[in-house]
C-alpha positions in Angstrom: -30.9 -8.1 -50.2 -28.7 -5.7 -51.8 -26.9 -3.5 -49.2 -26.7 -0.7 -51.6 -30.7 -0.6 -51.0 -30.5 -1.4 -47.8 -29.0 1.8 -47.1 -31.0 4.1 -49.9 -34.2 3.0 -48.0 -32.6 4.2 -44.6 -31.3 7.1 -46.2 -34.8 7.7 -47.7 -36.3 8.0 -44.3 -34.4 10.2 -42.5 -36.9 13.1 -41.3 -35.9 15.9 -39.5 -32.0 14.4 -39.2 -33.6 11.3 -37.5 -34.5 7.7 -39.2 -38.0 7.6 -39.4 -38.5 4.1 -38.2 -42.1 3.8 -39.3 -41.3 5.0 -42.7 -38.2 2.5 -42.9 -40.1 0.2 -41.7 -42.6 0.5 -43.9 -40.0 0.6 -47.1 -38.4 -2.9 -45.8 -42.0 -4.4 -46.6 -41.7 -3.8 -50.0 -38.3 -6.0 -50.4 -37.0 -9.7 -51.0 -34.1 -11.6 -49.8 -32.7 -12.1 -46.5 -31.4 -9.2 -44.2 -28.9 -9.1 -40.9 -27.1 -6.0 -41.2 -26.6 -3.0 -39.0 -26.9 0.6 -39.8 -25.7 3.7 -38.6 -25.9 7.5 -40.2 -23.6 9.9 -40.1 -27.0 12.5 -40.1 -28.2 10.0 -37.1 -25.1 9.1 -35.5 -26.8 8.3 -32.2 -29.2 5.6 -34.0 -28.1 1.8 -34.5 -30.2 0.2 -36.1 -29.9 -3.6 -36.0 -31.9 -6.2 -38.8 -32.1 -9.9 -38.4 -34.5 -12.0 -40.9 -35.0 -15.7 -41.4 -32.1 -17.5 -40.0 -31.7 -19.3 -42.7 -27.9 -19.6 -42.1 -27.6 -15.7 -41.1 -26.7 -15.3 -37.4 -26.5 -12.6 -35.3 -25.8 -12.1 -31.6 -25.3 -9.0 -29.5 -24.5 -8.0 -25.8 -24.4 -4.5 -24.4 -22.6 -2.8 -21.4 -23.7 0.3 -19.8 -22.2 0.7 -16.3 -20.6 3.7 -14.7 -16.9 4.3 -14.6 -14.8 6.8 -12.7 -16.5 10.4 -13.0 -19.6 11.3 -13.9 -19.2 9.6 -17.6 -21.0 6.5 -18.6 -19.2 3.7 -20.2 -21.5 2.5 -23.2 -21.2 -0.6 -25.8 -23.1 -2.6 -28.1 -21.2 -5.4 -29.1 -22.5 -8.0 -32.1 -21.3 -11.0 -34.1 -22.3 -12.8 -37.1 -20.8 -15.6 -35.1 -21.8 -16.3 -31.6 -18.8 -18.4 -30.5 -16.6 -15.1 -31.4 -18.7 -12.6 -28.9 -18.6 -15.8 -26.3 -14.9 -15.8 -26.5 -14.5 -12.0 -26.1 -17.2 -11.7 -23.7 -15.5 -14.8 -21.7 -13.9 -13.4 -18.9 -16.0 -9.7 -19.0 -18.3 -8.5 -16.5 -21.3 -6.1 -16.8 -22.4 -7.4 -20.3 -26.1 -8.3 -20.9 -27.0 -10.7 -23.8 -29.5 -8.8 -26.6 -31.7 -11.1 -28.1 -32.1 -10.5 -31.3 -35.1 -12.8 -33.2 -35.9 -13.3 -36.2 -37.8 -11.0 -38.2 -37.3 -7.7 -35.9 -35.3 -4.6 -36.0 -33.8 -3.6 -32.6 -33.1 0.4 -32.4 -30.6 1.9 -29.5 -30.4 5.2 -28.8 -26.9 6.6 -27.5 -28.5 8.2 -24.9 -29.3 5.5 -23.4 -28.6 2.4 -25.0 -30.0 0.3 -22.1 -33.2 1.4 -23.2 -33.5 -0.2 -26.7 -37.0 -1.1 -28.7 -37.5 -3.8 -30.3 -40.4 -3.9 -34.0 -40.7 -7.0 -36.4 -40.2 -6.9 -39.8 -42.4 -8.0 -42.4 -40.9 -8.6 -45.9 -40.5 -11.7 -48.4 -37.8 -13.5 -46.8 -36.4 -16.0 -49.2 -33.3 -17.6 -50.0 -30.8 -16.4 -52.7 -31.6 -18.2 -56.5 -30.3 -21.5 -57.1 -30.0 -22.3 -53.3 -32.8 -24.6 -51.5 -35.2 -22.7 -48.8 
Protein backbone atom coordinates (compact mmCIF):
# COMPACT_ATOMS: atom_id res chain seq x y z
CA UNK A 1 0.00 0.00 0.00
CA UNK A 2 1.19 3.37 -0.97
CA UNK A 3 2.35 5.42 2.16
CA UNK A 4 1.38 8.58 0.51
CA UNK A 5 -2.38 7.13 1.18
CA UNK A 6 -1.59 5.73 3.99
CA UNK A 7 -1.20 9.00 5.56
CA UNK A 8 -4.11 11.05 3.38
CA UNK A 9 -6.61 8.50 4.96
CA UNK A 10 -5.15 9.27 8.59
CA UNK A 11 -5.08 12.79 7.75
CA UNK A 12 -8.68 12.43 6.47
CA UNK A 13 -9.95 11.38 9.86
CA UNK A 14 -8.68 13.66 12.15
CA UNK A 15 -11.87 15.09 13.96
CA UNK A 16 -11.73 17.59 16.45
CA UNK A 17 -7.52 17.52 16.34
CA UNK A 18 -7.80 13.72 17.20
CA UNK A 19 -7.71 10.57 14.66
CA UNK A 20 -10.89 9.30 14.45
CA UNK A 21 -10.07 5.65 14.71
CA UNK A 22 -13.50 4.36 13.60
CA UNK A 23 -13.45 6.57 10.62
CA UNK A 24 -9.69 5.41 9.81
CA UNK A 25 -10.63 2.33 10.34
CA UNK A 26 -13.20 2.27 8.35
CA UNK A 27 -11.17 4.02 5.25
CA UNK A 28 -8.34 1.14 5.66
CA UNK A 29 -11.29 -1.37 4.53
CA UNK A 30 -11.50 0.12 1.33
CA UNK A 31 -7.64 -0.61 0.44
CA UNK A 32 -5.26 -3.39 -1.12
CA UNK A 33 -1.75 -4.34 -0.44
CA UNK A 34 0.07 -5.09 2.57
CA UNK A 35 0.52 -2.52 5.54
CA UNK A 36 3.07 -2.32 8.79
CA UNK A 37 3.69 1.14 9.21
CA UNK A 38 3.41 3.54 12.15
CA UNK A 39 1.81 6.88 12.25
CA UNK A 40 1.98 9.81 14.19
CA UNK A 41 0.39 13.61 13.64
CA UNK A 42 1.70 16.59 14.26
CA UNK A 43 -2.29 17.70 15.00
CA UNK A 44 -2.34 14.33 17.24
CA UNK A 45 1.07 14.23 18.55
CA UNK A 46 -0.04 12.17 21.57
CA UNK A 47 -1.53 9.27 19.13
CA UNK A 48 0.79 6.35 17.66
CA UNK A 49 -0.80 4.49 15.79
CA UNK A 50 0.79 1.13 14.87
CA UNK A 51 -0.50 -1.29 11.49
CA UNK A 52 0.64 -4.72 10.97
CA UNK A 53 -1.11 -6.94 8.06
CA UNK A 54 -0.45 -10.39 6.66
CA UNK A 55 3.04 -11.27 7.51
CA UNK A 56 3.73 -12.20 4.42
CA UNK A 57 7.49 -11.17 4.92
CA UNK A 58 6.52 -7.85 6.91
CA UNK A 59 7.55 -7.98 10.61
CA UNK A 60 7.07 -5.96 13.25
CA UNK A 61 7.87 -6.18 16.94
CA UNK A 62 7.51 -3.60 19.78
CA UNK A 63 8.29 -3.30 23.59
CA UNK A 64 7.27 -0.50 25.90
CA UNK A 65 8.69 1.00 29.19
CA UNK A 66 6.74 3.02 31.50
CA UNK A 67 8.32 3.17 34.99
CA UNK A 68 8.99 5.98 37.32
CA UNK A 69 12.28 7.83 37.54
CA UNK A 70 13.62 10.41 39.94
CA UNK A 71 10.72 13.18 40.63
CA UNK A 72 7.41 13.09 39.97
CA UNK A 73 8.07 12.57 35.99
CA UNK A 74 7.34 9.35 34.25
CA UNK A 75 9.76 7.80 31.96
CA UNK A 76 7.76 6.63 28.73
CA UNK A 77 8.87 4.55 25.45
CA UNK A 78 7.54 2.59 22.79
CA UNK A 79 10.18 0.95 21.10
CA UNK A 80 9.52 -1.16 17.58
CA UNK A 81 11.52 -3.00 14.85
CA UNK A 82 10.86 -4.30 11.43
CA UNK A 83 13.45 -6.76 12.70
CA UNK A 84 13.01 -8.56 15.94
CA UNK A 85 16.68 -9.70 16.44
CA UNK A 86 17.59 -5.72 16.38
CA UNK A 87 14.93 -4.77 19.43
CA UNK A 88 16.38 -8.18 21.12
CA UNK A 89 19.82 -6.88 20.97
CA UNK A 90 18.95 -3.37 22.33
CA UNK A 91 16.55 -4.64 24.73
CA UNK A 92 19.32 -7.31 25.80
CA UNK A 93 20.71 -6.15 28.94
CA UNK A 94 17.47 -3.49 29.77
CA UNK A 95 15.10 -3.80 32.44
CA UNK A 96 11.46 -2.60 32.80
CA UNK A 97 10.50 -3.32 29.10
CA UNK A 98 7.33 -5.34 28.33
CA UNK A 99 7.00 -7.10 24.88
CA UNK A 100 3.77 -5.60 22.69
CA UNK A 101 2.37 -8.12 20.63
CA UNK A 102 1.47 -7.01 17.68
CA UNK A 103 -0.69 -9.66 15.36
CA UNK A 104 -1.55 -9.72 12.24
CA UNK A 105 -4.32 -7.82 10.94
CA UNK A 106 -4.75 -5.15 14.02
CA UNK A 107 -3.94 -1.62 14.65
CA UNK A 108 -2.58 -1.04 18.16
CA UNK A 109 -3.27 2.81 19.42
CA UNK A 110 -1.16 4.41 22.54
CA UNK A 111 -2.00 7.25 24.08
CA UNK A 112 0.91 9.47 25.68
CA UNK A 113 -0.84 9.72 28.58
CA UNK A 114 -0.57 6.67 29.38
CA UNK A 115 0.99 4.48 27.05
CA UNK A 116 0.65 1.45 29.34
CA UNK A 117 -2.85 1.50 28.55
CA UNK A 118 -2.84 0.84 24.78
CA UNK A 119 -6.07 -0.79 22.60
CA UNK A 120 -5.78 -3.00 20.39
CA UNK A 121 -8.79 -3.22 16.80
CA UNK A 122 -8.26 -5.68 13.73
CA UNK A 123 -8.13 -4.60 10.43
CA UNK A 124 -10.04 -5.68 7.69
CA UNK A 125 -8.76 -4.89 4.09
CA UNK A 126 -7.62 -7.00 0.89
CA UNK A 127 -4.27 -8.03 2.04
CA UNK A 128 -2.37 -9.29 -0.96
CA UNK A 129 1.01 -9.44 -2.15
CA UNK A 130 2.72 -6.82 -4.45
CA UNK A 131 2.21 -7.87 -8.58
CA UNK A 132 4.48 -10.30 -10.00
CA UNK A 133 5.35 -11.79 -6.56
CA UNK A 134 3.72 -15.31 -5.40
CA UNK A 135 1.12 -15.05 -2.26
Amino acid sequence: MDRELLFRLAHNAVRDDRIDMERFRVRLELCRGQITAILASRLDPETILLLKGKRQGRVLKAAARAARTAGPRRYRMVLYASDPAFLDAVLADECGWRELPVPDMSMVMFRHEDIMEFSRESLEFIAQAKRGKAP
